[in-house]
N, C-alpha and C positions, 0 to 999 in steps of 0.2 A: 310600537311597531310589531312587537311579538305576537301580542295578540291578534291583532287587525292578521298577519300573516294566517295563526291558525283558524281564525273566522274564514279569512277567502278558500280555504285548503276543505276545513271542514264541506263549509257550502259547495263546492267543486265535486268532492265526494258524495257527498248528499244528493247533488243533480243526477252525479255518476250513477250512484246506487239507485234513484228512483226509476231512469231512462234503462237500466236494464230488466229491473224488477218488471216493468210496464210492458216491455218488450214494443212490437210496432201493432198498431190500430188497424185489422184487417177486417171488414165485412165479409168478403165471400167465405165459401164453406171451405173449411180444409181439412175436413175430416178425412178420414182414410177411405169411406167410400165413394166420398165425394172424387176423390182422388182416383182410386180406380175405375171410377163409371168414368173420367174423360182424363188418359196420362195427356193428350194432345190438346190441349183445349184451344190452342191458337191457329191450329191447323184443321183446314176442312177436308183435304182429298191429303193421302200419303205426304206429301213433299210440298202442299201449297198450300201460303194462310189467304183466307178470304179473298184480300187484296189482290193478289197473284192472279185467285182463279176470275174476278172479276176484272182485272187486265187480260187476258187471255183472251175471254171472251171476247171484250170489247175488239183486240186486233184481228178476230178468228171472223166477226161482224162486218169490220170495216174489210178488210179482204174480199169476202164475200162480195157486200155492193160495189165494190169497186171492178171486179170482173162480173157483174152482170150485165153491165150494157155487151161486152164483147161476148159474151155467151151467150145474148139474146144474136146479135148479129150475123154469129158463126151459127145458130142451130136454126133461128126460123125466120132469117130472111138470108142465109146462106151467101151473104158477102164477105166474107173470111177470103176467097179466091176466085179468078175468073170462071165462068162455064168453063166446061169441057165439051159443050153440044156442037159448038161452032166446027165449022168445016177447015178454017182455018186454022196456023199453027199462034198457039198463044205461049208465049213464054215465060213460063211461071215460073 
């Protein structure tokens, strides 16, 4: 029983010690320049990652078409309100 105990303790250690020797598996670069040429790397404008500025867009898009028919209406077929040319009183 003693031994089987310092077997599992050993080997326990032994995991221990290789998973810190090992440290963690990283490809990209981390060197120190690499570092300084982007601190932000997840972020594309001051305060927004990608994702953000590509939501943005999109509601900044859909706003847009969605007040174009009424802005086509109000400027070049001016039914936004009735004349004003009539002789008569219209109450707008």
């Amino acid at each position: 029983m003693n031994t089987r105990r310092t077997t599992l303790a050993l080997s326990v250690l032994g995991l221990a010690a290789a998973s810190t020797l090992s440290g963690c598996a990283n490809s990209q670069d981390t060197s120190i320049q690499a570092l300084r040429g982007n601190l932000t790397p997840e972020l594309s404008t001051l305060a927004q990652t990608p994702y953000m500025v590509n939501n943005q867009r999109a509601i900044t898009l859909n706003q847009h078409f969605r007040a174009l028919p009424e802005d086509a209406s109000r400027l070049l077929f001016y039914a936004d309100r009735p004349t004003r040319l009539t002789p008569y009183p219209v109450s707008y």
